[in-house]
Biopython code that builds the backbone (N, CA, C, O; Angstrom):
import numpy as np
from Bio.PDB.StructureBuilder import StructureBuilder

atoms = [
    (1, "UNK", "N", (-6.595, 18.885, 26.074)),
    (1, "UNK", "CA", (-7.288, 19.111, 27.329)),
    (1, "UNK", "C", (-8.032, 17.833, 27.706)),
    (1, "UNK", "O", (-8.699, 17.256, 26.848)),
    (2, "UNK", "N", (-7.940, 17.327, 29.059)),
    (2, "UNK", "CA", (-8.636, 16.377, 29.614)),
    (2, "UNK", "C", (-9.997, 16.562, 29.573)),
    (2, "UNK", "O", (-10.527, 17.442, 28.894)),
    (3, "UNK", "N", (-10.637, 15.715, 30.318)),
    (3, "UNK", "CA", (-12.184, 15.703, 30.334)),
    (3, "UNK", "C", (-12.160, 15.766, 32.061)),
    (3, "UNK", "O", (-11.423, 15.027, 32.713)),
    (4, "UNK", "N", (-13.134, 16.820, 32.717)),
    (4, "UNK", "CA", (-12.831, 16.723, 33.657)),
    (4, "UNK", "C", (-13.614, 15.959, 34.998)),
    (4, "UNK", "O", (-13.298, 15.739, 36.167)),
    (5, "UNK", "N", (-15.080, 15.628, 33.948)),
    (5, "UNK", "CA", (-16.030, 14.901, 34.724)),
    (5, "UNK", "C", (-16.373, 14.314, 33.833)),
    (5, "UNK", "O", (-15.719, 14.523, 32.812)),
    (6, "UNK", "N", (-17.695, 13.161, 33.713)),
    (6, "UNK", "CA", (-18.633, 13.135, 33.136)),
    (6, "UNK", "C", (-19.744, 13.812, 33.084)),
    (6, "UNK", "O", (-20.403, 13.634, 34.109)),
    (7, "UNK", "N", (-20.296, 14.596, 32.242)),
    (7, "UNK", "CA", (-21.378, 15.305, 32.193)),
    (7, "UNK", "C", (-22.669, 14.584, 31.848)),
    (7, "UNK", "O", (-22.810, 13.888, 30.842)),
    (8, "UNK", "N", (-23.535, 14.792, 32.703)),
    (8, "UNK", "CA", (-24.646, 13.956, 32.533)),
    (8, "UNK", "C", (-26.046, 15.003, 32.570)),
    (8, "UNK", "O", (-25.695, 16.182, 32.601)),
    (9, "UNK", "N", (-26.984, 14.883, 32.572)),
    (9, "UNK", "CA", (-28.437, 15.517, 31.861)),
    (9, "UNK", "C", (-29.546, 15.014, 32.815)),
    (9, "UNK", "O", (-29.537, 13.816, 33.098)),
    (10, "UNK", "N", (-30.512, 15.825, 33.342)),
    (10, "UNK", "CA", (-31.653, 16.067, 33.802)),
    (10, "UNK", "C", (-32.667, 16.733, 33.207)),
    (10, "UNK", "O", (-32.399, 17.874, 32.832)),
    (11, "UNK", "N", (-33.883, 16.278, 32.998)),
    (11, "UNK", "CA", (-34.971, 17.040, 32.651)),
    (11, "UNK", "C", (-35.757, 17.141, 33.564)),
    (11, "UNK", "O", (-35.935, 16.454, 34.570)),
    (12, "UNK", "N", (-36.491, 18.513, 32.977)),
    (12, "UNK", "CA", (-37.786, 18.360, 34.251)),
    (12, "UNK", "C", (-38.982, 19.347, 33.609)),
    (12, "UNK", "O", (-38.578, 20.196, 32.814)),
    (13, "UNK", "N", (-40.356, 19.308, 33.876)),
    (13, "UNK", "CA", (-41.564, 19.873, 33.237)),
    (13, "UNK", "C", (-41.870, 20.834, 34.321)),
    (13, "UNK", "O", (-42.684, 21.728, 34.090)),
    (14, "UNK", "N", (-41.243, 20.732, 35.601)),
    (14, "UNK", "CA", (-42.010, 22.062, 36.784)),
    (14, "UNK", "C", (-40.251, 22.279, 37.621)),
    (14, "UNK", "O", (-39.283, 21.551, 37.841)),
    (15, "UNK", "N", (-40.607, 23.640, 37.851)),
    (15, "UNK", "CA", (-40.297, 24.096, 39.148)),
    (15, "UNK", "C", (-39.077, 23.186, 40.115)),
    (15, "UNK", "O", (-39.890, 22.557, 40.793)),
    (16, "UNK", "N", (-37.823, 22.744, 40.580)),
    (16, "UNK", "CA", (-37.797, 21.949, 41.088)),
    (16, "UNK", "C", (-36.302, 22.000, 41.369)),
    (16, "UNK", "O", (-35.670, 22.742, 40.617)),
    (17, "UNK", "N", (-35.633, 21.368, 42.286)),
    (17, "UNK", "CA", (-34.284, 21.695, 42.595)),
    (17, "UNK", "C", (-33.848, 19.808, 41.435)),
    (17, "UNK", "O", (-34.293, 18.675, 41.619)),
    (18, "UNK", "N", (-33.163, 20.171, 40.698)),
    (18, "UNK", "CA", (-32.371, 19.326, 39.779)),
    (18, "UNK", "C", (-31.636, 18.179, 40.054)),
    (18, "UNK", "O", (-31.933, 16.999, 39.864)),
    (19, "UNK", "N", (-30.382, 18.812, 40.650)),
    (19, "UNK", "CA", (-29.596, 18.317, 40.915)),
    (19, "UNK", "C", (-29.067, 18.830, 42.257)),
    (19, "UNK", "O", (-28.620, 19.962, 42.441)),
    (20, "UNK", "N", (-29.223, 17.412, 43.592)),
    (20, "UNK", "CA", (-29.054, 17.822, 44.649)),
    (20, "UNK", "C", (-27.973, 18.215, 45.897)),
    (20, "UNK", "O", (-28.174, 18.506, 47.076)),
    (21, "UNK", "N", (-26.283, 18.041, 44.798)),
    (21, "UNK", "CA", (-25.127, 18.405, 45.444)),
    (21, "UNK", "C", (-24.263, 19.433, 44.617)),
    (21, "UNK", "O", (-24.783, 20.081, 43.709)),
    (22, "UNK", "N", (-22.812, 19.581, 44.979)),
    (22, "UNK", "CA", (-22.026, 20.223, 44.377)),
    (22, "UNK", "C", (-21.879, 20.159, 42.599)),
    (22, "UNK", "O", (-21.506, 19.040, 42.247)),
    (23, "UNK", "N", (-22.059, 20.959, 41.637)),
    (23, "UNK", "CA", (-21.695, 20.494, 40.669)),
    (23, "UNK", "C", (-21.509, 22.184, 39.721)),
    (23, "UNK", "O", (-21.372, 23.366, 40.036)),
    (24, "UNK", "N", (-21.605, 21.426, 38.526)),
    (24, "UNK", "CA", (-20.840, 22.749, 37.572)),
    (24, "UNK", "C", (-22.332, 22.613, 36.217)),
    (24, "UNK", "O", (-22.566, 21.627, 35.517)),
    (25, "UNK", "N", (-23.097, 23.941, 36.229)),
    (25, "UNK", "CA", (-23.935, 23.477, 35.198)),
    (25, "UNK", "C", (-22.725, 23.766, 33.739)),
    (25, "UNK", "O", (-21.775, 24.548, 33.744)),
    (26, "UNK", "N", (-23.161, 22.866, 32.616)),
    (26, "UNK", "CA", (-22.321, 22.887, 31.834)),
    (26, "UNK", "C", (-23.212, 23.498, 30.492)),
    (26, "UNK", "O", (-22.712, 24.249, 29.655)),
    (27, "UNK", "N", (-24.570, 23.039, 30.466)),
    (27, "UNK", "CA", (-25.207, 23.811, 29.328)),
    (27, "UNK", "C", (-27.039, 23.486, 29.251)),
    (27, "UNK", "O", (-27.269, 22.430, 29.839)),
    (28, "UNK", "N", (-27.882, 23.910, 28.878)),
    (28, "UNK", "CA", (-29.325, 23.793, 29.147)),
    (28, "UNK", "C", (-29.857, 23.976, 27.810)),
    (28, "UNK", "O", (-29.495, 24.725, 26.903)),
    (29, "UNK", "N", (-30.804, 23.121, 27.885)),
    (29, "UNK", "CA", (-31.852, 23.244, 26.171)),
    (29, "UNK", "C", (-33.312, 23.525, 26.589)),
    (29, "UNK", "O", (-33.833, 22.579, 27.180)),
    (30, "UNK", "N", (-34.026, 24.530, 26.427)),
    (30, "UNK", "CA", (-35.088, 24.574, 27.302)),
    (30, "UNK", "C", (-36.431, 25.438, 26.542)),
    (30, "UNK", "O", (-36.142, 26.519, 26.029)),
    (31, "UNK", "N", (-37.869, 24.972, 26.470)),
    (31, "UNK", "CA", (-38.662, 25.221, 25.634)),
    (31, "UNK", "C", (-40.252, 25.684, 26.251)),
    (31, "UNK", "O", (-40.976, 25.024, 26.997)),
    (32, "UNK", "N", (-40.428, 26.646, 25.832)),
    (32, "UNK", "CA", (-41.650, 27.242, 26.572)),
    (32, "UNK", "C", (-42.964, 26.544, 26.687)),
    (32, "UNK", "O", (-43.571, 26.478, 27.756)),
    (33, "UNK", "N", (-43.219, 26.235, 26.023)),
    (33, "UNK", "CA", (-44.216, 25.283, 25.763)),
    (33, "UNK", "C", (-45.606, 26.708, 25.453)),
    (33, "UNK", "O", (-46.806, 26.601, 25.198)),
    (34, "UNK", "N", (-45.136, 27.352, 25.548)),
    (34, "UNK", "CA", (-46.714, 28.449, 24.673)),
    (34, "UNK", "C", (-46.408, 29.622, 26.010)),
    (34, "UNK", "O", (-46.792, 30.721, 25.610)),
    (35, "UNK", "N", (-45.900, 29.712, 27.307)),
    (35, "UNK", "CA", (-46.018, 31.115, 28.666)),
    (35, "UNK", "C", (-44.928, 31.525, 28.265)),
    (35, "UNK", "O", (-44.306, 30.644, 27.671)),
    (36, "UNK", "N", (-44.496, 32.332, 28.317)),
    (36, "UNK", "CA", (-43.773, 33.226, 28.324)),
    (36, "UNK", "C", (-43.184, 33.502, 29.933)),
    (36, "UNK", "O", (-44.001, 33.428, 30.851)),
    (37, "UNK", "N", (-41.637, 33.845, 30.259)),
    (37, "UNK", "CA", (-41.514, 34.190, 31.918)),
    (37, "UNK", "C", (-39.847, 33.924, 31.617)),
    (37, "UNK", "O", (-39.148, 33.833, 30.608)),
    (38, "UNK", "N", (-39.598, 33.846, 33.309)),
    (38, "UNK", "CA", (-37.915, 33.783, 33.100)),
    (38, "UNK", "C", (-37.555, 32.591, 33.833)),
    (38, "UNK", "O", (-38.141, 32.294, 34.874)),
    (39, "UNK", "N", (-36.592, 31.871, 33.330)),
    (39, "UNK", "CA", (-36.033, 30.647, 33.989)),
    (39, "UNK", "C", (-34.970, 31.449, 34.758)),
    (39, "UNK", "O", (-34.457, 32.413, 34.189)),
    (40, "UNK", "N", (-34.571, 31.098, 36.114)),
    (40, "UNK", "CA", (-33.981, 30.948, 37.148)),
    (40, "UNK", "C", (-33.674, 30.072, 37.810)),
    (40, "UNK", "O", (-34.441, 29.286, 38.365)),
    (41, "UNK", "N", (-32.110, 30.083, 37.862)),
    (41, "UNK", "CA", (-30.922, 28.686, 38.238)),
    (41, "UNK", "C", (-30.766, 29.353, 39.509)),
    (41, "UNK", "O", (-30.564, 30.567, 39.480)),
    (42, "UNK", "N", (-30.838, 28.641, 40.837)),
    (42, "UNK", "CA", (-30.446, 28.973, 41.911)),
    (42, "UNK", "C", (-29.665, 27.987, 42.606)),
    (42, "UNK", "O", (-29.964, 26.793, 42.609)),
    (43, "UNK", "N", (-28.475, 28.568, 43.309)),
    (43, "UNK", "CA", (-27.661, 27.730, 44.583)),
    (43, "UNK", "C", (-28.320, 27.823, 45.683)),
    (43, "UNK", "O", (-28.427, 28.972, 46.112)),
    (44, "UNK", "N", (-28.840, 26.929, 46.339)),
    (44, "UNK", "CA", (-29.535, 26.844, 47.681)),
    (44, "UNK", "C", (-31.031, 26.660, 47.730)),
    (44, "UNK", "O", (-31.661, 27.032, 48.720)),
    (45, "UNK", "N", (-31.748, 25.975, 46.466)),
    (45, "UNK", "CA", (-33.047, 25.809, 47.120)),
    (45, "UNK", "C", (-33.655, 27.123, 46.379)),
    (45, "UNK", "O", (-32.944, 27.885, 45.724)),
    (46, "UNK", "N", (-35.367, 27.338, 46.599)),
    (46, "UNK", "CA", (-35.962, 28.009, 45.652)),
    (46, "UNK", "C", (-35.439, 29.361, 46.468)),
    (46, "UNK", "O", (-36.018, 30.347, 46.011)),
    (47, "UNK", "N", (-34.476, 29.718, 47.588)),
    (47, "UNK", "CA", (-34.781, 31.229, 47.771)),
    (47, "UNK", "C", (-33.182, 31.531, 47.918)),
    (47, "UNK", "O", (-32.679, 32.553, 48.384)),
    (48, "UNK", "N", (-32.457, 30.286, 47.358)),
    (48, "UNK", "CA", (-31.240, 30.499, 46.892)),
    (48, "UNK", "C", (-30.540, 31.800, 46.201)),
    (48, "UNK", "O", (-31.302, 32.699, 45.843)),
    (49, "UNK", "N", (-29.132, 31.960, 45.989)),
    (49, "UNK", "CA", (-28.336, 32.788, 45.080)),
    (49, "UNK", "C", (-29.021, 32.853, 43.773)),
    (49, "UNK", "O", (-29.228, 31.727, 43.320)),
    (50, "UNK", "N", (-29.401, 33.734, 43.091)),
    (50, "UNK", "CA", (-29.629, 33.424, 41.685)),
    (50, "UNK", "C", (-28.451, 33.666, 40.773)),
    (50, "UNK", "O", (-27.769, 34.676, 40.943)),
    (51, "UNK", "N", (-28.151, 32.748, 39.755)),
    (51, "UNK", "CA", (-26.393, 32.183, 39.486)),
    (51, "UNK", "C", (-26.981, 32.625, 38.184)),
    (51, "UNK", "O", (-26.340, 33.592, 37.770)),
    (52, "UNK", "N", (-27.858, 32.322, 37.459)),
    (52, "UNK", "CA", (-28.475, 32.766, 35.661)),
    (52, "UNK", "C", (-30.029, 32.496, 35.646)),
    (52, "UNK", "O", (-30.791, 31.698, 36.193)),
    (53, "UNK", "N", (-30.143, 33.643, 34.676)),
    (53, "UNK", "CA", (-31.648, 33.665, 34.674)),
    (53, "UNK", "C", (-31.634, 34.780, 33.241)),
    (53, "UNK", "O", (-30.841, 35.715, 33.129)),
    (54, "UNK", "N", (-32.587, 34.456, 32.335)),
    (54, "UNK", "CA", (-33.035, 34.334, 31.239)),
    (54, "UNK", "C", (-34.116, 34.337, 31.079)),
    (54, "UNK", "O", (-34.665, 33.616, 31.912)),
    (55, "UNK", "N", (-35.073, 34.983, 30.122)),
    (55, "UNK", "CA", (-36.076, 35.215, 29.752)),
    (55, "UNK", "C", (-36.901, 34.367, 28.788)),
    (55, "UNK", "O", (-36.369, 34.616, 27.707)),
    (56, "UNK", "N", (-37.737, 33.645, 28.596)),
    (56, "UNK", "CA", (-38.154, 32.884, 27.513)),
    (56, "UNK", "C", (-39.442, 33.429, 26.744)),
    (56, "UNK", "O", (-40.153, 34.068, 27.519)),
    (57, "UNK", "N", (-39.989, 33.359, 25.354)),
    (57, "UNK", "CA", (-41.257, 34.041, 25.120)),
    (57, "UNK", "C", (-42.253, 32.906, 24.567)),
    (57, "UNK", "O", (-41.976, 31.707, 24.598)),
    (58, "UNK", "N", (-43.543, 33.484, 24.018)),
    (58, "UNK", "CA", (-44.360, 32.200, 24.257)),
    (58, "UNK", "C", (-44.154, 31.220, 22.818)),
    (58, "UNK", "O", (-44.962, 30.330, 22.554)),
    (59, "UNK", "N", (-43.075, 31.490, 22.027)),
    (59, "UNK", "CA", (-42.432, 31.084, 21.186)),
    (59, "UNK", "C", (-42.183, 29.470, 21.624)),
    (59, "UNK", "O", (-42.077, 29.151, 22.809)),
    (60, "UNK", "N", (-42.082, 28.219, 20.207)),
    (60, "UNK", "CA", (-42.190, 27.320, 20.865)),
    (60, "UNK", "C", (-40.792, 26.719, 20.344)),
    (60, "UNK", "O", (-40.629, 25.518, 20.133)),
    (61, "UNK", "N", (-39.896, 27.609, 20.180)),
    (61, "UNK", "CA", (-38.483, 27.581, 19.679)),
    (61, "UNK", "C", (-37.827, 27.035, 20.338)),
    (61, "UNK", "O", (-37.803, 27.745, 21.344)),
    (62, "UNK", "N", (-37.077, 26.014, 20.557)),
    (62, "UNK", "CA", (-35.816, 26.025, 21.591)),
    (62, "UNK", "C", (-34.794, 26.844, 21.921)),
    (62, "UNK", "O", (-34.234, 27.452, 21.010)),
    (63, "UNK", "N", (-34.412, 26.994, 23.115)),
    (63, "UNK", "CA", (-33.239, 27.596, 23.494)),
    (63, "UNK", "C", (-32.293, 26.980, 24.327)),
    (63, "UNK", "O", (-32.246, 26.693, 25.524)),
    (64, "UNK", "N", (-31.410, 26.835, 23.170)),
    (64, "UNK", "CA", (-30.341, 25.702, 23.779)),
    (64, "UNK", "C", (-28.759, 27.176, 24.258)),
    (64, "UNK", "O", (-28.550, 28.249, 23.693)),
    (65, "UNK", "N", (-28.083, 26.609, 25.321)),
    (65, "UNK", "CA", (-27.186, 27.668, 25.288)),
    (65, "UNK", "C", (-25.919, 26.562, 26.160)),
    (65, "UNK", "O", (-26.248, 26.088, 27.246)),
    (66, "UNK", "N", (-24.373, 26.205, 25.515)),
    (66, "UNK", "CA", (-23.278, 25.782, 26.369)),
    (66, "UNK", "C", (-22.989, 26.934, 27.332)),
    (66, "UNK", "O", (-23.405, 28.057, 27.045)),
    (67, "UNK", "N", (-22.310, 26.726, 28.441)),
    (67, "UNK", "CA", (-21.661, 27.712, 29.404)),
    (67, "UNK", "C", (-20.247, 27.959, 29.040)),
    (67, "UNK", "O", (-19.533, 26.959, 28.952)),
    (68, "UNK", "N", (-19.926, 28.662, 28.903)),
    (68, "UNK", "CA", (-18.261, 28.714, 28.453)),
    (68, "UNK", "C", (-17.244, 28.276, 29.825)),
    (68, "UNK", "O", (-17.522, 28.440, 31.013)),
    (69, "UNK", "N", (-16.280, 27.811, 29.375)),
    (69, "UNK", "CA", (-15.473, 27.689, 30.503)),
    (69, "UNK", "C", (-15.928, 26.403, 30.766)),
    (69, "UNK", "O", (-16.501, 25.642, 29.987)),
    (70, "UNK", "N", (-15.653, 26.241, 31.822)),
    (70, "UNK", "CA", (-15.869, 24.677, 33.089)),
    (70, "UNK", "C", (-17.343, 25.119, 33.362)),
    (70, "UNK", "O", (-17.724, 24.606, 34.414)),
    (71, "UNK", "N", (-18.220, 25.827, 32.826)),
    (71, "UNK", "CA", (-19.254, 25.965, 33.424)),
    (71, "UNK", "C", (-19.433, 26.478, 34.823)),
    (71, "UNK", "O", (-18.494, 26.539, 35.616)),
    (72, "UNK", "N", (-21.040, 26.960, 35.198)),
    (72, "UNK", "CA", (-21.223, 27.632, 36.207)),
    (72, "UNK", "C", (-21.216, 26.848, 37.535)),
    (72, "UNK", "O", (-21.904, 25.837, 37.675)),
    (73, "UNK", "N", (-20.426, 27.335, 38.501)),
    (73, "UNK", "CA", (-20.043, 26.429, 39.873)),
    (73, "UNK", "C", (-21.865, 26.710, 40.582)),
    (73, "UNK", "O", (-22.552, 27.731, 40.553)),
    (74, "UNK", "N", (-22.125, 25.527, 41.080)),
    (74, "UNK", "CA", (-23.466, 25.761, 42.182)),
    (74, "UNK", "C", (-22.791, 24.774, 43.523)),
    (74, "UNK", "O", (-22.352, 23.624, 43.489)),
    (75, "UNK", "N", (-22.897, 25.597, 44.500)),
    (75, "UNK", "CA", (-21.736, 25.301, 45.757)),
    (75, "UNK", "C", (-22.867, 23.908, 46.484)),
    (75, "UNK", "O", (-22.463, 22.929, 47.111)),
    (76, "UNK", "N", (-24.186, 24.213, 46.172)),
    (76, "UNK", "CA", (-24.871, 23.059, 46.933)),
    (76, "UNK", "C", (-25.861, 22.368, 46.646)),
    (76, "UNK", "O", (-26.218, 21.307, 47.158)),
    (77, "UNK", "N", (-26.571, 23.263, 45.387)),
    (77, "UNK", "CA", (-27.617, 22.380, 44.578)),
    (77, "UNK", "C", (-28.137, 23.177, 43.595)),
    (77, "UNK", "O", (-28.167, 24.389, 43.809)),
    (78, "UNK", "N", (-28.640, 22.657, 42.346)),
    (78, "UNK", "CA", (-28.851, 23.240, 41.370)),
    (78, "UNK", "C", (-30.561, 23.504, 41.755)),
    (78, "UNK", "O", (-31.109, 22.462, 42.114)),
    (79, "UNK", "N", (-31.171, 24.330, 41.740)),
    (79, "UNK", "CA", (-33.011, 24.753, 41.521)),
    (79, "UNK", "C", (-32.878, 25.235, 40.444)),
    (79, "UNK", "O", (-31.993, 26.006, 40.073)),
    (80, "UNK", "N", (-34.068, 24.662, 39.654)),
    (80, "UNK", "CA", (-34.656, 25.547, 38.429)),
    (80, "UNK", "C", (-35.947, 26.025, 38.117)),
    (80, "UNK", "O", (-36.739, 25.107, 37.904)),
    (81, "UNK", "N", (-36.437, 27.210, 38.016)),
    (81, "UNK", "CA", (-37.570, 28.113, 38.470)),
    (81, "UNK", "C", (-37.728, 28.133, 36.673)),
    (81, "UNK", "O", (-36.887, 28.677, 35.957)),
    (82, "UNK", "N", (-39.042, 27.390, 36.110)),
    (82, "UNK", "CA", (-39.308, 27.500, 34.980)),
    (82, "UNK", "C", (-41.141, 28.176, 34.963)),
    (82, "UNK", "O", (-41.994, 28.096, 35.847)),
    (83, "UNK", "N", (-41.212, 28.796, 33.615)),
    (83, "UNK", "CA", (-42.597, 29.292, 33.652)),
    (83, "UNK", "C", (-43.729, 27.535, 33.138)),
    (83, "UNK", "O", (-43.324, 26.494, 32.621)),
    (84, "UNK", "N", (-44.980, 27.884, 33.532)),
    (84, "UNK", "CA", (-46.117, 26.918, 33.734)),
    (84, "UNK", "C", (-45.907, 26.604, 31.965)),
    (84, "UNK", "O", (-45.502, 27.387, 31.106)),
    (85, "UNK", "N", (-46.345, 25.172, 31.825)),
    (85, "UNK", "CA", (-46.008, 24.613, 30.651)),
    (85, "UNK", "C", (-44.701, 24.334, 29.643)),
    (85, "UNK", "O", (-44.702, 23.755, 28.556)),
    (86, "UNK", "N", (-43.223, 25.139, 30.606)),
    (86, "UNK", "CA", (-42.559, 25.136, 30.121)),
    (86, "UNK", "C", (-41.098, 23.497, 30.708)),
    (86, "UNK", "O", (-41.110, 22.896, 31.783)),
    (87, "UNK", "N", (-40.414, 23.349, 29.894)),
    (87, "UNK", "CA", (-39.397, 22.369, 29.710)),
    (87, "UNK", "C", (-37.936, 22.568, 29.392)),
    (87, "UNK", "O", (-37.524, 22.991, 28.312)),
    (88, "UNK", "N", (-37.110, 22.192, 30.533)),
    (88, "UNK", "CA", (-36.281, 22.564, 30.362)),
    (88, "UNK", "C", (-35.090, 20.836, 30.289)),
    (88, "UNK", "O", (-35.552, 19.738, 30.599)),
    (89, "UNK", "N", (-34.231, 20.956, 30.018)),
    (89, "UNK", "CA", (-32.785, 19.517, 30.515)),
    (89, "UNK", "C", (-31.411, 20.250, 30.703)),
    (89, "UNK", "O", (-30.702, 20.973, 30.004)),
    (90, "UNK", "N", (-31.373, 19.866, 31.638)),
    (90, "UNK", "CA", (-29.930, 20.639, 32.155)),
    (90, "UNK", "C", (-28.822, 19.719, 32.456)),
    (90, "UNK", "O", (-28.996, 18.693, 33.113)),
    (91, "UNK", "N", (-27.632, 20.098, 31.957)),
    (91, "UNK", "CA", (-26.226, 19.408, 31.311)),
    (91, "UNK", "C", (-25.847, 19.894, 32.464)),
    (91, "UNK", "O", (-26.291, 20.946, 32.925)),
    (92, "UNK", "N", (-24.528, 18.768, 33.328)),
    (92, "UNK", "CA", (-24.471, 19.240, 34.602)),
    (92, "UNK", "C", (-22.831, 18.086, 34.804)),
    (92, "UNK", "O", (-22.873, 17.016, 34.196)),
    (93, "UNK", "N", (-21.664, 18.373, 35.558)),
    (93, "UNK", "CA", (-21.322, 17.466, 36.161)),
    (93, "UNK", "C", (-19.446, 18.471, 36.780)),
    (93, "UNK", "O", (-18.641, 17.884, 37.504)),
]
sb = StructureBuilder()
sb.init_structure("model")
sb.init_model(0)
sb.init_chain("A")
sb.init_seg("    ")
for serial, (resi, resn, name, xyz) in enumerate(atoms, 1):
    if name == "N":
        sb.init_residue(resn, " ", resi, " ")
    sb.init_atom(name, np.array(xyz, "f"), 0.0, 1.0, " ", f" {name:<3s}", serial, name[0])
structure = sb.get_structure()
């Protein structure tokens, strides 16, 4: 099997649209930092499609997870809705 992009990585400590065109998330490592809440991946901006969303606790564990497949399609921009103190990097291309 070919490679079909390069996959490349974003981090971020708040709230914030990621990555700002077409792309495929491919996998996320992401850490609470002590709040507890749910991360939410949206297509379109903060009042976007919600595409995955997951729960995190005030655990200071990582949670790393690949997407199976080619990963999840976002038709126009990746947002990621994280809880206060928390950290996420998102695998993307």
């Amino acid at each position: 099997m070919t490679m079909q992009t390069d996959v490349l990585a974003v981090h971020t400590e708040a709230t914030a649209t990621v990555v700002a065109y077409r792309t495929r998330v491919k996998a996320y490592h992401c850490i609470s930092g002590g709040t507890a809440g749910d991360v939410i991946f949206r297509d379109g901006g903060s009042g976007g499609t919600i595409l995955l969303q997951f729960n995190i606790g005030t655990g200071t564990q990582p949670i790393s997870l690949p997407i199976p497949g080619q990963g999840i399609l976002f038709q126009t921009d990746v947002h990621v809705t994280i809880p206060a103190t928390s950290k996420i990097t998102v695998f993307y291309g």
